[in-house]
C-alpha positions as CSV (number, residue, x, y, z in Angstrom):
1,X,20.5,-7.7,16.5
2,X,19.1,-7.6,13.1
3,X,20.9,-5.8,10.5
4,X,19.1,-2.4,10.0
5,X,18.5,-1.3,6.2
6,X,18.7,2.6,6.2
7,X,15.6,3.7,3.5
8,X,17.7,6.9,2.9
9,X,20.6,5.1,1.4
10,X,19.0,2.2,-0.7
11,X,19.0,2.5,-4.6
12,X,16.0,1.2,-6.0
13,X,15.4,-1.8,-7.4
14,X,14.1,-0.4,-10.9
15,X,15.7,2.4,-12.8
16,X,15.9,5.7,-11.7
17,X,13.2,8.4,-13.1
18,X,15.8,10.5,-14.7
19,X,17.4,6.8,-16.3
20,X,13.7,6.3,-17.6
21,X,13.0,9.3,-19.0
22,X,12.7,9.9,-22.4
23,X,13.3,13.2,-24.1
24,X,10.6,15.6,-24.7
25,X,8.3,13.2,-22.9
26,X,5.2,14.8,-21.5
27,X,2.6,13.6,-20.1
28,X,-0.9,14.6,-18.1
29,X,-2.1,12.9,-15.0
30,X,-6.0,13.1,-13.5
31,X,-6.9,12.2,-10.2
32,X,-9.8,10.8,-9.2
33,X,-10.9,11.4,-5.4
34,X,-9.4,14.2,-3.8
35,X,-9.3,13.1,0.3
36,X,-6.3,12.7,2.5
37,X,-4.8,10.3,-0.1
38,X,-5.7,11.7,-3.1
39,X,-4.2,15.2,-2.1
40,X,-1.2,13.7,-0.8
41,X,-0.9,11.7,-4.3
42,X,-1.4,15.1,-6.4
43,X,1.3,17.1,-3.9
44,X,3.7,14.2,-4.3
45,X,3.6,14.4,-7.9
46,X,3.4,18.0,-7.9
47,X,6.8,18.2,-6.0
48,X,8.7,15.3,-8.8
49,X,6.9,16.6,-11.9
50,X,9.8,17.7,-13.7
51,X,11.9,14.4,-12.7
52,X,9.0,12.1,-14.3
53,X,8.1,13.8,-17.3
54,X,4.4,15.2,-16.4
55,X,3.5,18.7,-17.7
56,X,-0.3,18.7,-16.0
57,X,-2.6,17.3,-13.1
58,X,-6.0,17.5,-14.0
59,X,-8.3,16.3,-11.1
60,X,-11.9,15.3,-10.8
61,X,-14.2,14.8,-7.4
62,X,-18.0,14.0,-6.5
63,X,-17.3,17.4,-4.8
64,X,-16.5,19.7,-7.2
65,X,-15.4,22.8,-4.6
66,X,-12.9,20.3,-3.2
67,X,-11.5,19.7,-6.7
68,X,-11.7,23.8,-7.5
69,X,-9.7,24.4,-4.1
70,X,-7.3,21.7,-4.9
71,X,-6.4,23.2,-8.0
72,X,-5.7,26.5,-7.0
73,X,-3.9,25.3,-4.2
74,X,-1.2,23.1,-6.6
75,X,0.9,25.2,-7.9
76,X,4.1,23.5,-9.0
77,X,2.7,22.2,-12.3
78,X,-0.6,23.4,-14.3
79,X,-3.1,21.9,-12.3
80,X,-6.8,22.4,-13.6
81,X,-10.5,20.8,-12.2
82,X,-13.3,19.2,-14.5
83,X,-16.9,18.1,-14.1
84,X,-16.7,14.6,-14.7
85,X,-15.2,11.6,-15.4
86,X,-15.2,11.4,-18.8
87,X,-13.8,14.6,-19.1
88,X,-11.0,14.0,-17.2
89,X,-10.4,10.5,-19.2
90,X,-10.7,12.3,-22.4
91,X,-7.6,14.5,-21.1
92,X,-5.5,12.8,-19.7
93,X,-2.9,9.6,-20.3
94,X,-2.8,8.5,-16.8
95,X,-5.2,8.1,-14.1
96,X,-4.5,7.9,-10.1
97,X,-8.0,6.4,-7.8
98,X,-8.0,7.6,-4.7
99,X,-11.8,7.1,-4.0
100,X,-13.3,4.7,-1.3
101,X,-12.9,0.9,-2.3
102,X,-16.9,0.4,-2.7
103,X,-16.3,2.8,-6.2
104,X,-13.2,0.9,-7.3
105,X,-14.4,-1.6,-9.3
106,X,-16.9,0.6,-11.6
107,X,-14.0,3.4,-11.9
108,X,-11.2,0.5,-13.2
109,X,-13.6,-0.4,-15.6
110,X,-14.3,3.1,-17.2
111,X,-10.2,3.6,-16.9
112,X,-9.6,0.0,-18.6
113,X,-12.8,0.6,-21.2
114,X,-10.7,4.2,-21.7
115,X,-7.5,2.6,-22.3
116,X,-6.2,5.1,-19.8
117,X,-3.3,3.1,-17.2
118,X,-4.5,3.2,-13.9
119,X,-2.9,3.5,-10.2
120,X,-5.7,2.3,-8.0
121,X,-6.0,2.7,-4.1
122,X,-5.7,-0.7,-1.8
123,X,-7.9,-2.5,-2.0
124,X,-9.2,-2.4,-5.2
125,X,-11.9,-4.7,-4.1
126,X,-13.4,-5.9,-0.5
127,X,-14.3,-9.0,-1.2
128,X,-13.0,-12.2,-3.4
129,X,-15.6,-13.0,-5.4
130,X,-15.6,-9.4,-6.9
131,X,-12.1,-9.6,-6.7
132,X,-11.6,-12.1,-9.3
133,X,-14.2,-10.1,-11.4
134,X,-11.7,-7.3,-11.6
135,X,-9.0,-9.4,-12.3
136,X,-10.7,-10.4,-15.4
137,X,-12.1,-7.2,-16.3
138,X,-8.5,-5.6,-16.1
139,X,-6.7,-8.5,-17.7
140,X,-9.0,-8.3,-20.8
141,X,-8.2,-5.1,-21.7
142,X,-4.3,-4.1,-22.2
143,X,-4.0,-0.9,-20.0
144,X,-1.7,-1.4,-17.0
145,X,-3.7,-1.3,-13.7
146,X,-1.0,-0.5,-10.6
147,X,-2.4,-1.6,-7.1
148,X,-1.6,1.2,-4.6
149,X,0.8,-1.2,-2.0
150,X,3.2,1.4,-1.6
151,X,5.6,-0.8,0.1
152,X,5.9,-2.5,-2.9
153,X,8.1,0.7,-3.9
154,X,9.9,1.4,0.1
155,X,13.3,1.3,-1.0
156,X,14.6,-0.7,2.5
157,X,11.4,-3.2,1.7
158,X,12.8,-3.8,-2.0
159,X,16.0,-4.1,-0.6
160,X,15.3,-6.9,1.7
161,X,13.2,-8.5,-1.4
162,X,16.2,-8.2,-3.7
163,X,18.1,-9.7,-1.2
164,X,15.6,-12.7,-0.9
165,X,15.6,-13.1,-4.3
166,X,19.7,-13.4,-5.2
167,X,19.5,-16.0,-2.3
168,X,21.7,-13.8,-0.2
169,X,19.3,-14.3,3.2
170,X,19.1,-17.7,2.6
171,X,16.4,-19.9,3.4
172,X,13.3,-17.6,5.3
173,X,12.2,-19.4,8.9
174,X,9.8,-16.9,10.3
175,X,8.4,-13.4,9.1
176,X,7.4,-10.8,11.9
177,X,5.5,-8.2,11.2
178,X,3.7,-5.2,13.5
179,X,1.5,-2.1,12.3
180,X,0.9,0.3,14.9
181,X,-1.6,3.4,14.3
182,X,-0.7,6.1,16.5
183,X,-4.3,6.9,17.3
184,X,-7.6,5.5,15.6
185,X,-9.4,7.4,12.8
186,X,-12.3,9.6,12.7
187,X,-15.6,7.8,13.6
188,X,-17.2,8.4,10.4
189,X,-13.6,6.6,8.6
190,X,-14.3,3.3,11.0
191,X,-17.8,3.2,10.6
192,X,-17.2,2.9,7.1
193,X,-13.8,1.1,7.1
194,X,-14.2,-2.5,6.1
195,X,-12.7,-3.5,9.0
196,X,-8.9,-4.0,10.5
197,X,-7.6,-7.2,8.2
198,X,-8.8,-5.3,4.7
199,X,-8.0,-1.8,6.1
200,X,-5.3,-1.7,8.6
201,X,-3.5,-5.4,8.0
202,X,-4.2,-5.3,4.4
203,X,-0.7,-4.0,3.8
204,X,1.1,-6.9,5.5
205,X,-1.1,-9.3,4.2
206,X,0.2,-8.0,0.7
207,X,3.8,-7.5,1.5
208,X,4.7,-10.8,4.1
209,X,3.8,-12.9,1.1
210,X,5.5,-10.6,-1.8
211,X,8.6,-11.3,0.0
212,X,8.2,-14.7,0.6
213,X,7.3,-15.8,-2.4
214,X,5.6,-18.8,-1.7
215,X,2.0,-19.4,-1.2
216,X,-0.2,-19.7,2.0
217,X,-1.8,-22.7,3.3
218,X,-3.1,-21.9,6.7
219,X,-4.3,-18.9,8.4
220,X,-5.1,-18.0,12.2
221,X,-6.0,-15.4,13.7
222,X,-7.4,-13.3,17.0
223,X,-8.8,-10.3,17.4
224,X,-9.4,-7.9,20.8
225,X,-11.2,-4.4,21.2
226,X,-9.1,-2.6,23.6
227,X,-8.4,0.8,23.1
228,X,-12.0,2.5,21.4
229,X,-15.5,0.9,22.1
230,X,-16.2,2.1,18.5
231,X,-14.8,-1.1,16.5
232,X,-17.4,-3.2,18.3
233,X,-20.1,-1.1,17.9
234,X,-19.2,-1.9,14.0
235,X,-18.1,-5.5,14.4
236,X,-14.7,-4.7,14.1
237,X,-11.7,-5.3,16.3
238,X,-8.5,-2.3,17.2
239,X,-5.9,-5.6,17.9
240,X,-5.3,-8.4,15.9
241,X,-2.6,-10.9,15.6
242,X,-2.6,-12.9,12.9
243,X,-0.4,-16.5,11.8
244,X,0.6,-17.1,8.2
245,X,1.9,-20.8,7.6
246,X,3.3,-20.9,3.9
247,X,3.6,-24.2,1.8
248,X,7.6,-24.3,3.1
249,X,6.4,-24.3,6.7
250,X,8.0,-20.7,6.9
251,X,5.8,-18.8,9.6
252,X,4.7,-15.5,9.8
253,X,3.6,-13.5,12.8
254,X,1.5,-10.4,12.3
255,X,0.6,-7.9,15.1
256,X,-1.6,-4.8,14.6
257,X,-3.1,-2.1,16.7
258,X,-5.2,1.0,16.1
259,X,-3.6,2.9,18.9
260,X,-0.1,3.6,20.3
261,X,0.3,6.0,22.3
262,X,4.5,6.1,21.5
263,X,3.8,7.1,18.2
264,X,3.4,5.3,14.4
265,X,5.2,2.5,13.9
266,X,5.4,0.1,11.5
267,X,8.3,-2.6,10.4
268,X,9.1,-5.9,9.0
269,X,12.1,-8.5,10.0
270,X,12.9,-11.2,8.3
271,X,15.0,-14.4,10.0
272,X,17.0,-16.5,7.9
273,X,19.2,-19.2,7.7
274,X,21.8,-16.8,6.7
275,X,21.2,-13.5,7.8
276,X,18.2,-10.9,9.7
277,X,17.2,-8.1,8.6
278,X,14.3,-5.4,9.7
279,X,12.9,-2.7,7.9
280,X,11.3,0.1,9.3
281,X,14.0,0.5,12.6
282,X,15.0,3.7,12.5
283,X,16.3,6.7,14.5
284,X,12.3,8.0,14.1
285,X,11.3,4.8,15.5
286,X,8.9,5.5,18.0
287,X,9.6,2.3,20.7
288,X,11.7,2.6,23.9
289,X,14.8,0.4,24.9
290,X,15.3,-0.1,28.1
291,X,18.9,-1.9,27.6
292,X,21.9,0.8,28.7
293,X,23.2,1.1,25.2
294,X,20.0,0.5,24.0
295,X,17.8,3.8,20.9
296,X,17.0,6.5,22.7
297,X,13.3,7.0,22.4
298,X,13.2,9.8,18.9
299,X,12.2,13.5,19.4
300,X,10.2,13.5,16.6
301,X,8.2,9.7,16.2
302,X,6.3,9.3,12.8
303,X,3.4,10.9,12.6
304,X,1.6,9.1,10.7
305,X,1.5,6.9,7.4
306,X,2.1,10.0,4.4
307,X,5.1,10.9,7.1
308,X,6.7,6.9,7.6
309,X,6.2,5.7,4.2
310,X,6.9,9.4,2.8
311,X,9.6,8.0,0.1
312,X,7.5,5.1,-0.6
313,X,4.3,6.9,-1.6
314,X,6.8,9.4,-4.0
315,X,8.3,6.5,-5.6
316,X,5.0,4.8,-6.5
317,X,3.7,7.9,-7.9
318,X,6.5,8.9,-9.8
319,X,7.3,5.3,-11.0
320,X,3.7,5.1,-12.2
321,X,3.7,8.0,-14.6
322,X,7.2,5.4,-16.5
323,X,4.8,2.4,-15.7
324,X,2.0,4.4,-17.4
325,X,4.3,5.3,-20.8
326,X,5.8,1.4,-20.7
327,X,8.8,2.7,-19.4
328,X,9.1,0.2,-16.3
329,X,7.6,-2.7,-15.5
330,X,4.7,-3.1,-13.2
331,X,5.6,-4.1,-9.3
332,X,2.1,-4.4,-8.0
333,X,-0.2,-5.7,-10.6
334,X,-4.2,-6.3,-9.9
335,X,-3.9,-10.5,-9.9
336,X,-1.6,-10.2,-6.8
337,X,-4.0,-8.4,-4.8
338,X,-5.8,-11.3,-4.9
339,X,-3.5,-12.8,-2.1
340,X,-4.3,-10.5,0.3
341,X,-8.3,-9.9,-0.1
342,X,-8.4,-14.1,0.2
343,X,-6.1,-14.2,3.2
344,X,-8.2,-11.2,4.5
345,X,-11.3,-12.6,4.4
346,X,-9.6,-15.7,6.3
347,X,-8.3,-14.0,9.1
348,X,-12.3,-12.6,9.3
349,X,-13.9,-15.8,9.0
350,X,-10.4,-17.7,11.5
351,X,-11.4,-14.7,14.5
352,X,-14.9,-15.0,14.4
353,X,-14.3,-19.0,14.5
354,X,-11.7,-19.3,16.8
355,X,-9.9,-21.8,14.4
356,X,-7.3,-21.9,11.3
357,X,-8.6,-21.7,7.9
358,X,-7.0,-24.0,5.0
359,X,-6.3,-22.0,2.0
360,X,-6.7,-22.7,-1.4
361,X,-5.1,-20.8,-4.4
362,X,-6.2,-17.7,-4.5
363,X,-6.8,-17.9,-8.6
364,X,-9.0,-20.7,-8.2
């Protein structure tokens, strides 16, 4: 059975907040975008203001009632709403996007063009081509630009990384990897969604290959609708499976699923020549075993992904605000996003062909 890494009990791999803070450091944080995300980003940093240094929120949205309502309704720090966005970047020394990926690109520019560091939702682009643009935009400037992969900053999932990386696992043979939803979004979410591999899968296509280390050369994958007509309507699929053959012949194996009706549940195991490890198998797991000593099925299965990844999203926000002052370095910087758009766009173009796609480096 592979060793189970308990998130509650793992130090970070970067410094603690209190370790990086300075003295008489304060600093203001806007938000731009103010949905399920974006609220959950402001009550997150809300809740860890004092431990990060941050003596405001200021936050900013197409719909300014929603921004107004926000800000009455934060109430561990001064919270405040403004007009527009150059009133919040005139404000502010740290900016969180948390708007739909279509506005990413034009809102990292005014951040970058402000000087302001940036936290930016996945993905910061949907496509390559644009990809790379950003990439260039954000490089050219010297403002830090954080991609929102949160479990980039899951302490079990830096654990097993750290691990990786002091050799202690040994050499990696396969990667297996499953995100289950525990029911689909709202229509009006998938009929704008850009579909499950830059949505859903986007995180695994980000993280199997962070912790590999190692680049991709071959992608396959498959694609069913099964659960919620919806996804064809759209062109999309609610299962996909997806094979990742790196430049070492590791392999991984990716599952996803926009419905399971157990619960939310979403992990990553790693087998090595030396050791096996899992993250995200837990006593809120929700998956029954049916061996006599087997996990008894949880009481209370995630609910969802602000709920599983819960200490993840609180340790990207908060470790952004020491990113933002050059206080730590960056874990998820924009050029590595380009690994995942590129190997979404090949699982895409590998389902709707019904063979593997070669891949070439990503920064080409």
């Amino acid at each position: 059975m592979p060793l189970l890494v308990d998130p509650d009990r793992v130090v970070s791999a970067h410094a603690t907040p209190n370790q990086l803070l300075g003295k008489d450091v304060r600093m203001k944080v806007g938000f731009v975008g103010l949905g399920r995300i974006g609220l959950m980003h402001v009550n997150n940093l809300a809740a860890n203001a004092a431990t990060c240094g941050v003596s405001g929120i200021v936050l900013f949205d197409d719909l300014r009632d929603r921004a107004d309502r926000a800000a009455e309704e934060t109430g561990a720090v001064k919270t405040s709403a403004v007009s527009s966005l150059a009133a919040l970047l005139g404000s502010v020394d740290a900016v969180v996007i948390a708007t739909p990926t279509p506005s990413h690109p034009a809102l990292l520019q005014q951040c970058a063009e402000a000087g302001v560091p940036t936290l930016c939702e996945k993905p910061v682009a949907s496509d390559l081509s644009t990809m790379r643009r950003v990439v260039d935009m954000v490089e050219s400037h010297s403002t830090p630009v954080v991609v929102g992969f949160q479990r980039r900053f899951d302490p079990s999932l830096r654990a097993i990384k750290s691990k990786i990386v002091k050799g202690e696992l040994g050499d990696i043979y396969i990667v297996r990897s499953n995100a289950y939803d525990d029911l689909p979004a709202p229509a009006e979410i998938i009929r704008a969604s850009d579909g499950i591999y830059r949505d859903l899968m986007i995180h695994d296509l980000d993280a199997v290959p962070w912790l590999v280390d190692q680049p991709v050369v071959e992608v396959a994958s498959w694609g069913s609708v099964l659960a919620d007509p919806i996804y064809a309507e759209t062109g999309d699929v609610d299962f996909a499976a997806v094979t990742l053959r790196f430049a070492s012949g590791t392999l991984a194996l990716m599952a996803a699923g926009r419905r399971n009706p157990a619960g939310y549940d979403h992990r990553i195991e790693v087998l090595a020549s030396k050791d096996s490890v899992i993250q995200g198998l837990g006593a809120r797991t929700p998956i029954r075993s049916f061996e006599p000593d087997g996990y008894a099925f949880p009481d209370k299965p995630f609910s969802g992904f602000a709920d599983r990844f819960r200490a993840a999203y609180i340790a990207e926000i908060t470790e952004f605000v020491h990113i933002a002052a050059g206080r730590a370095p960056n874990p998820s910087p924009v050029r590595d996003s380009l690994v995942s758009i590129q190997l979404a766009e090949a699982c895409d173009a590998s389902r709707r062909s019904g063979s593997a796609v070669a891949i070439e480096p990503a920064s080409a």
